[in-house]
C-alpha positions as protocol buffer text, in pm:
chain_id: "A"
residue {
  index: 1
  type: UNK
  ca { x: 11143 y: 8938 z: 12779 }
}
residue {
  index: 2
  type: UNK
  ca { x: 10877 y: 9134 z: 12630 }
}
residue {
  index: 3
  type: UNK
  ca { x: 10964 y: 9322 z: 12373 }
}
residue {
  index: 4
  type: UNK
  ca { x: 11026 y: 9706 z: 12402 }
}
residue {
  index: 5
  type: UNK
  ca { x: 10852 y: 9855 z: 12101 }
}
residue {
  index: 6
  type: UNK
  ca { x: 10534 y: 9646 z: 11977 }
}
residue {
  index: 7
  type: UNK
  ca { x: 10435 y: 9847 z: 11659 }
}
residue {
  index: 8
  type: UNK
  ca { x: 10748 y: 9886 z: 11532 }
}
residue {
  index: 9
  type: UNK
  ca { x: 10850 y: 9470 z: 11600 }
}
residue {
  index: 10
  type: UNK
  ca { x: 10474 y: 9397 z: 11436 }
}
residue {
  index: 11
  type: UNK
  ca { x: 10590 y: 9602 z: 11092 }
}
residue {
  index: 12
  type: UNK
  ca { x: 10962 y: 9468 z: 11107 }
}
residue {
  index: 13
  type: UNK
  ca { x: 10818 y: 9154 z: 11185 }
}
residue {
  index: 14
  type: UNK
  ca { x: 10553 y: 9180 z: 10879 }
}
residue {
  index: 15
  type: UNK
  ca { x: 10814 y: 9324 z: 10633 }
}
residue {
  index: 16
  type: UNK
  ca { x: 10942 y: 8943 z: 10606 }
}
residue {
  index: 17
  type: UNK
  ca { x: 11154 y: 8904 z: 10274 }
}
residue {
  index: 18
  type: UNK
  ca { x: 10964 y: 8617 z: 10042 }
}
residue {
  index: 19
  type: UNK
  ca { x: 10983 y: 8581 z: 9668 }
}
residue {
  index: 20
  type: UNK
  ca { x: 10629 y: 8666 z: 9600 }
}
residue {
  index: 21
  type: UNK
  ca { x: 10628 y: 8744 z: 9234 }
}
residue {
  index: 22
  type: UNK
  ca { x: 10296 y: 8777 z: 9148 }
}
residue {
  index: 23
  type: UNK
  ca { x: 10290 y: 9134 z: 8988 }
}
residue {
  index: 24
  type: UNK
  ca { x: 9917 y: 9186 z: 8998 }
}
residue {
  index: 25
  type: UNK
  ca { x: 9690 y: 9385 z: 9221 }
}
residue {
  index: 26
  type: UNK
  ca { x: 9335 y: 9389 z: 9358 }
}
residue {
  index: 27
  type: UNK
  ca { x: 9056 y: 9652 z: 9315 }
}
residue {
  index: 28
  type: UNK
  ca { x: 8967 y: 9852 z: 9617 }
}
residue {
  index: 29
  type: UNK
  ca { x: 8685 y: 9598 z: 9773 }
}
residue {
  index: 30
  type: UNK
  ca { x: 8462 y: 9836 z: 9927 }
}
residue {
  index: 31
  type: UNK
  ca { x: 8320 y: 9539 z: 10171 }
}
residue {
  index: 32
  type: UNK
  ca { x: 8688 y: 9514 z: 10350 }
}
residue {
  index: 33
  type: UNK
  ca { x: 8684 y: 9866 z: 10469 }
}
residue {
  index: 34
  type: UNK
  ca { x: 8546 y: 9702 z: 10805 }
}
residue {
  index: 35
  type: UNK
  ca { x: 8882 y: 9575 z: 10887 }
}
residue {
  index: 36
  type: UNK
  ca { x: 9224 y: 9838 z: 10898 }
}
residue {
  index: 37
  type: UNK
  ca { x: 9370 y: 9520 z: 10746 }
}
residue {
  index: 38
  type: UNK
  ca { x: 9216 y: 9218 z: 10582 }
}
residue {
  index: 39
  type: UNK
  ca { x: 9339 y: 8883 z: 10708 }
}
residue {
  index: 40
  type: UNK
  ca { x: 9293 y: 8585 z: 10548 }
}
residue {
  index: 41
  type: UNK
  ca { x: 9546 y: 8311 z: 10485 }
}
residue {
  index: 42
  type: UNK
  ca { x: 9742 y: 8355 z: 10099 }
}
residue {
  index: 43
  type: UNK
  ca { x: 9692 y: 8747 z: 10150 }
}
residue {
  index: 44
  type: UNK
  ca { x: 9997 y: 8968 z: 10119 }
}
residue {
  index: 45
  type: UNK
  ca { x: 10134 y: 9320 z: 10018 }
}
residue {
  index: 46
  type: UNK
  ca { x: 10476 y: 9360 z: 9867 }
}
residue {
  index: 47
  type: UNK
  ca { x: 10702 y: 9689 z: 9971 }
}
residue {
  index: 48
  type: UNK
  ca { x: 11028 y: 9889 z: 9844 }
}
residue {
  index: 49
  type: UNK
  ca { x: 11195 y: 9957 z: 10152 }
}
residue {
  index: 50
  type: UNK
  ca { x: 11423 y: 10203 z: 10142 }
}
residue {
  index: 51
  type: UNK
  ca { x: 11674 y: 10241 z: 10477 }
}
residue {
  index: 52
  type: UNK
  ca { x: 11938 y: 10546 z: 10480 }
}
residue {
  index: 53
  type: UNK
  ca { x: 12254 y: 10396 z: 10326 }
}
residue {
  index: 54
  type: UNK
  ca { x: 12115 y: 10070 z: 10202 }
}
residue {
  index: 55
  type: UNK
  ca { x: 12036 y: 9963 z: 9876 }
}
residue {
  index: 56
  type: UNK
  ca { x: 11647 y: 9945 z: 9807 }
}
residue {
  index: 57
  type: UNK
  ca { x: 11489 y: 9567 z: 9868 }
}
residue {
  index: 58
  type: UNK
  ca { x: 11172 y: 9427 z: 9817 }
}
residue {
  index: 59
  type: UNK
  ca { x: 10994 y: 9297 z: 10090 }
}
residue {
  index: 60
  type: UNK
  ca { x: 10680 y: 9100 z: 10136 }
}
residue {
  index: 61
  type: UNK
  ca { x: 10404 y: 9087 z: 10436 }
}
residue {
  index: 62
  type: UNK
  ca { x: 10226 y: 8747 z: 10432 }
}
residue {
  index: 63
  type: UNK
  ca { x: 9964 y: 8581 z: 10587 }
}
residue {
  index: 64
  type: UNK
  ca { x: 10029 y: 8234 z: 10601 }
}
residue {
  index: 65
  type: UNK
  ca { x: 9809 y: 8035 z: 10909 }
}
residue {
  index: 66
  type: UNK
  ca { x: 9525 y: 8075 z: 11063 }
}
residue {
  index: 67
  type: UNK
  ca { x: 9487 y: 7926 z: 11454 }
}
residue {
  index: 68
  type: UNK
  ca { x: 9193 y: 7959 z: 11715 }
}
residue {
  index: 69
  type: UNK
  ca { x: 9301 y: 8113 z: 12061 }
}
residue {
  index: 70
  type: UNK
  ca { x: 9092 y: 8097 z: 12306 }
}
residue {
  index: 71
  type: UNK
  ca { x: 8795 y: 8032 z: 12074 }
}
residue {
  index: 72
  type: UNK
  ca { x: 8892 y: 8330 z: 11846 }
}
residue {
  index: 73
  type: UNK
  ca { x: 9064 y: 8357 z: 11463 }
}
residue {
  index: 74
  type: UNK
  ca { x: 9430 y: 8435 z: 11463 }
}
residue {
  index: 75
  type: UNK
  ca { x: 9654 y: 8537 z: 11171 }
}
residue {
  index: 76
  type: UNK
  ca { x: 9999 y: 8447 z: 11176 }
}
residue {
  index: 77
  type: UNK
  ca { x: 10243 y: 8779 z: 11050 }
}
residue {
  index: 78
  type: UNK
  ca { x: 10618 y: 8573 z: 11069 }
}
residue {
  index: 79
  type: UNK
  ca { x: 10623 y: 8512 z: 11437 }
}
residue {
  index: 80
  type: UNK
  ca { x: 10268 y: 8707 z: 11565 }
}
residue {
  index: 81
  type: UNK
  ca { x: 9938 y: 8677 z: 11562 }
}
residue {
  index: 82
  type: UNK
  ca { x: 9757 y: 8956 z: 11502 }
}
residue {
  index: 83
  type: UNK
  ca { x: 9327 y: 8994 z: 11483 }
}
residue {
  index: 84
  type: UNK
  ca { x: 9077 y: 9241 z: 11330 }
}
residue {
  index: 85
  type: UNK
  ca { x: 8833 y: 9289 z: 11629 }
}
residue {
  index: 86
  type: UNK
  ca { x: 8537 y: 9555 z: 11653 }
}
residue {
  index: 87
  type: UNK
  ca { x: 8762 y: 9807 z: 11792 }
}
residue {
  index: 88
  type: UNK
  ca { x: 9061 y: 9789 z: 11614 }
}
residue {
  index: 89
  type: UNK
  ca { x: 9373 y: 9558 z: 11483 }
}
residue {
  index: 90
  type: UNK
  ca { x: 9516 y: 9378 z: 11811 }
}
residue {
  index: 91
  type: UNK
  ca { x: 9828 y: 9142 z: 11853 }
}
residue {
  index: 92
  type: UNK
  ca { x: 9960 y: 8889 z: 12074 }
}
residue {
  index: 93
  type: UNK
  ca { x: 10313 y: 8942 z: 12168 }
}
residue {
  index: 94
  type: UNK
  ca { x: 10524 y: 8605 z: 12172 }
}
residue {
  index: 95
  type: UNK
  ca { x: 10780 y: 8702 z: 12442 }
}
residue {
  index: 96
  type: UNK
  ca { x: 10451 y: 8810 z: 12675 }
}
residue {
  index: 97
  type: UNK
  ca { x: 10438 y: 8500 z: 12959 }
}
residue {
  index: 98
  type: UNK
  ca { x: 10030 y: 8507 z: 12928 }
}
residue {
  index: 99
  type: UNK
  ca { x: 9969 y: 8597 z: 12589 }
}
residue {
  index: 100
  type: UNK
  ca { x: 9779 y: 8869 z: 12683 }
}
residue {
  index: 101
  type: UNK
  ca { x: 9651 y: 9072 z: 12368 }
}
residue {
  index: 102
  type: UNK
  ca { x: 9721 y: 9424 z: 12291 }
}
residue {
  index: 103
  type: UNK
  ca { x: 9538 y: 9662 z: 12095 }
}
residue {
  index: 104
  type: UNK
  ca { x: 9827 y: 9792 z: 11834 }
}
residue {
  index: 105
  type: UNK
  ca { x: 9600 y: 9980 z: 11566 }
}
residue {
  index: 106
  type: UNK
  ca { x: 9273 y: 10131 z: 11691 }
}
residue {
  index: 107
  type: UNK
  ca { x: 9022 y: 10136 z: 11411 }
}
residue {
  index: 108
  type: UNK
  ca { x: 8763 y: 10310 z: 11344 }
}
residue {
  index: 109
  type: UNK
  ca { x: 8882 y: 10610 z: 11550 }
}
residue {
  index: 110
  type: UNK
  ca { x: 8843 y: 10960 z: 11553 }
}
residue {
  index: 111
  type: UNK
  ca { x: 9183 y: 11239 z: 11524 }
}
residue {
  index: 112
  type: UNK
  ca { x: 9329 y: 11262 z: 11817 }
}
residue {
  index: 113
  type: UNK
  ca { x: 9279 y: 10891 z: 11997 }
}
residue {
  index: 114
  type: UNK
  ca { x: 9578 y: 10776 z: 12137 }
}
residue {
  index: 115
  type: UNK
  ca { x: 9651 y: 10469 z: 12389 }
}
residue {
  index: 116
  type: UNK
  ca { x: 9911 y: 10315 z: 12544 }
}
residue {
  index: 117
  type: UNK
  ca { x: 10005 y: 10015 z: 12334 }
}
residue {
  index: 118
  type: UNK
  ca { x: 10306 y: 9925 z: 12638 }
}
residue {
  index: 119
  type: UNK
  ca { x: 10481 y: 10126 z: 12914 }
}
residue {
  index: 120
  type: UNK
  ca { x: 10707 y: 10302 z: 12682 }
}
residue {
  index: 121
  type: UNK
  ca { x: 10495 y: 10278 z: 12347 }
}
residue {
  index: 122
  type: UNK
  ca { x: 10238 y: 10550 z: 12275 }
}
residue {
  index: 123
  type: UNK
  ca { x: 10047 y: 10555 z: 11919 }
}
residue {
  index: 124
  type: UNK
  ca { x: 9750 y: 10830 z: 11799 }
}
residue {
  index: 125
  type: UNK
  ca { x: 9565 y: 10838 z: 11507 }
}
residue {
  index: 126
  type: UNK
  ca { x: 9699 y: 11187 z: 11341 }
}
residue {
  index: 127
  type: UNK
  ca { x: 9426 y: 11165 z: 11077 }
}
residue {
  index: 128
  type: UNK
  ca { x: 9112 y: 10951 z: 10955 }
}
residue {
  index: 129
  type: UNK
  ca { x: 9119 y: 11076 z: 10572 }
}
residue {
  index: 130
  type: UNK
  ca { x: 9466 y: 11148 z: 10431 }
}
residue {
  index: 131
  type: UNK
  ca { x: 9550 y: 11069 z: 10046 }
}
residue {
  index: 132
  type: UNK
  ca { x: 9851 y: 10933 z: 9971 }
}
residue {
  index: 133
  type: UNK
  ca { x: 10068 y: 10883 z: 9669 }
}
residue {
  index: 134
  type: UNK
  ca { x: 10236 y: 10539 z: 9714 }
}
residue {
  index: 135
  type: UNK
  ca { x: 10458 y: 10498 z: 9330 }
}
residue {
  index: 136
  type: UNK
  ca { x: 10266 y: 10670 z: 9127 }
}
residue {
  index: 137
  type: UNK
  ca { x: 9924 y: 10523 z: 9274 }
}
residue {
  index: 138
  type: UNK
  ca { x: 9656 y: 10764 z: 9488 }
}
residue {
  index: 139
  type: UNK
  ca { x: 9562 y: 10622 z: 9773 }
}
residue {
  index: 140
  type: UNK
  ca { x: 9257 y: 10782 z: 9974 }
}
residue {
  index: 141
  type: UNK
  ca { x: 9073 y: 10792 z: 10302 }
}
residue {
  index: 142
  type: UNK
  ca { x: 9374 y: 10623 z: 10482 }
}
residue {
  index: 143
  type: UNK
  ca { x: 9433 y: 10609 z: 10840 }
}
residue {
  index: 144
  type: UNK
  ca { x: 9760 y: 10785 z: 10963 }
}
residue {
  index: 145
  type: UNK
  ca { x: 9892 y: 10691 z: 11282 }
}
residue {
  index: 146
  type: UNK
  ca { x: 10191 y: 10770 z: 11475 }
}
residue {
  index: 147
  type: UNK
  ca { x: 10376 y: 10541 z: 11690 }
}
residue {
  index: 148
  type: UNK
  ca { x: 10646 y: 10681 z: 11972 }
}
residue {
  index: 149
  type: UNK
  ca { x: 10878 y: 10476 z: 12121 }
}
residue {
  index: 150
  type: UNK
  ca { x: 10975 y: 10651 z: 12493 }
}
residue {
  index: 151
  type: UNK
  ca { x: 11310 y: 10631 z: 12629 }
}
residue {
  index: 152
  type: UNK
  ca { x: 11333 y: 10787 z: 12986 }
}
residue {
  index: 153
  type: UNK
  ca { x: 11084 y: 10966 z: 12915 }
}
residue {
  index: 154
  type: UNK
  ca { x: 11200 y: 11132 z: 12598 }
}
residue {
  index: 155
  type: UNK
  ca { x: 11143 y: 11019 z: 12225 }
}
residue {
  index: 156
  type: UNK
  ca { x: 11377 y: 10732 z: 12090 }
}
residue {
  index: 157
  type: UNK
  ca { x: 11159 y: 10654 z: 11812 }
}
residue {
  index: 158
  type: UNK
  ca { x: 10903 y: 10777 z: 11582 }
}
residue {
  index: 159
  type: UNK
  ca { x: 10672 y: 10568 z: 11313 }
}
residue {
  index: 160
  type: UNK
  ca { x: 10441 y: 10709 z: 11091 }
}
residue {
  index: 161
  type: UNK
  ca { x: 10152 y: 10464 z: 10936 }
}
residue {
  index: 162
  type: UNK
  ca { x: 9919 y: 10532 z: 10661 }
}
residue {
  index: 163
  type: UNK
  ca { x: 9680 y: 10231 z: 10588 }
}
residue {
  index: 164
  type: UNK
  ca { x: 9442 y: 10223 z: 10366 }
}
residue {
  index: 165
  type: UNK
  ca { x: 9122 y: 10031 z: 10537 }
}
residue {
  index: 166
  type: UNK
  ca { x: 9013 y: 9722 z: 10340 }
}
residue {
  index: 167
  type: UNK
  ca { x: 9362 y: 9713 z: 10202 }
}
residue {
  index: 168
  type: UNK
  ca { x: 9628 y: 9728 z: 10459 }
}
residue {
  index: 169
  type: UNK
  ca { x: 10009 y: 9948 z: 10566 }
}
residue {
  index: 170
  type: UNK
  ca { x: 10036 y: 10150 z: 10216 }
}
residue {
  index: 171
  type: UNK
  ca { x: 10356 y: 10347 z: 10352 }
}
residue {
  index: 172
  type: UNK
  ca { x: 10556 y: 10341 z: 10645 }
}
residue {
  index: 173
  type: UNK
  ca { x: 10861 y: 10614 z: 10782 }
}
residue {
  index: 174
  type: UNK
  ca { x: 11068 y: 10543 z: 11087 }
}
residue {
  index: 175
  type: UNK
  ca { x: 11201 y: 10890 z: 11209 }
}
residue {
  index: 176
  type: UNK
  ca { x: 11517 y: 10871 z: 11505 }
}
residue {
  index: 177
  type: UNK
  ca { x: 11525 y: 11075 z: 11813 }
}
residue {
  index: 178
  type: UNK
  ca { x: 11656 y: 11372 z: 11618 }
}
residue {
  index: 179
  type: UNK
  ca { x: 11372 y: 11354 z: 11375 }
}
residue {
  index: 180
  type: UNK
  ca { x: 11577 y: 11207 z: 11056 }
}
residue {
  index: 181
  type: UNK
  ca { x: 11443 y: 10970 z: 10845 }
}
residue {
  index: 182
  type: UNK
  ca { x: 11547 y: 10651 z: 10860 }
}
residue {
  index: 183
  type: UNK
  ca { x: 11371 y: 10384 z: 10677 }
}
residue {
  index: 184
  type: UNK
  ca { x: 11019 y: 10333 z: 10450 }
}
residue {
  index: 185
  type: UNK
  ca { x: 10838 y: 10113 z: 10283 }
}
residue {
  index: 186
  type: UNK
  ca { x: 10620 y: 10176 z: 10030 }
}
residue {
  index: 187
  type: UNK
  ca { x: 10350 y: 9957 z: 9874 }
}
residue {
  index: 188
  type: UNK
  ca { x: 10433 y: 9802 z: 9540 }
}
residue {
  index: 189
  type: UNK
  ca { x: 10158 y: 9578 z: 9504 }
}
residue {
  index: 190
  type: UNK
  ca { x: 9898 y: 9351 z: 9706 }
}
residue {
  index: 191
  type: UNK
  ca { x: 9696 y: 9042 z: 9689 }
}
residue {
  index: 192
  type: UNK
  ca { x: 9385 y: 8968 z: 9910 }
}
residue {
  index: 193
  type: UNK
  ca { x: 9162 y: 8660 z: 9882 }
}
């Protein structure tokens, strides 16, 4: 069964709790700001996630394996592979039958792209240079996307994403169908090798 909202399953997937407690960080690297998000085995990023109703947690994005498919690098998020390619950030879904790739962040990009990232799943890049304050820290020249999830036609679901090229997701909010907030995660810290 393939799953019915990509983006959203790729950050859920990616927001995997581990008990990372390294509490440094790295400088901005201005050679990563090729990739929306560098990949390289023993990186990771550490969030607050705050859901409605729930108690604030700590979770951690890692990458933890690298594999060739079909002749290409693949990082291993928890169960997905994901790949910076010349176009954007793409993934392959595990419940597809024939692996078939799918572009899931398109970077670089102008305001205003949007594609179809599955039947019902829609995402367009709202901006190309927001700042963001993440806790305190100013974060500049991010990326904001916007991710709907269609249901009959109408809007189910709503994700915002601001990432930070050459560093990676720096916030994320998950709206419902009525346009409430429901969940975010915020960056606490990162580590990139």
């Amino acid at each position: 069964m393939f799953y019915r909202s990509i983006i959203p399953f790729f950050i859920v997937t990616i927001l995997i709790l581990t008990n990372c407690h390294d509490n440094s960080t790295n400088p901005i690297d201005d050679s990563l700001n090729d990739t929306i998000i560098p990949l390289k085995v023993g990186n990771y990023w550490v969030y607050q996630s705050n859901e409605v109703g729930n108690i604030n947690r700590r979770d951690t994005i890692m990458v933890t394996l690298k594999k060739q498919i079909n002749g290409k690098d693949w990082y291993l998020f928890g169960e997905i592979y994901v790949r910076n390619e010349k176009d954007g950030l793409w993934m392959i879904d595990p419940e597809a039958p024939n692996k078939t790739p799918v572009l899931i962040l398109k970077y670089p990009g102008k305001v205003g792209d949007q594609w179809n990232v599955s039947n019902d799943e829609k995402t367009k890049i709202l901006s190309t240079d927001t700042g963001i304050e993440v806790l305190g820290k100013m974060y500049s020249h991010c990326y904001l996307y916007e991710d709907i999830i269609l249901e009959n036609g109408n809007i189910s679901e709503k994700t915002k994403i601001y990432i930070k090229p050459g560093i990676g997701i720096v916030k994320t909010e998950e709206y419902n169908n009525a346009g409430g907030l429901e969940d975010q995660a915020l960056l606490v810290l990162y580590k990139l090798n």
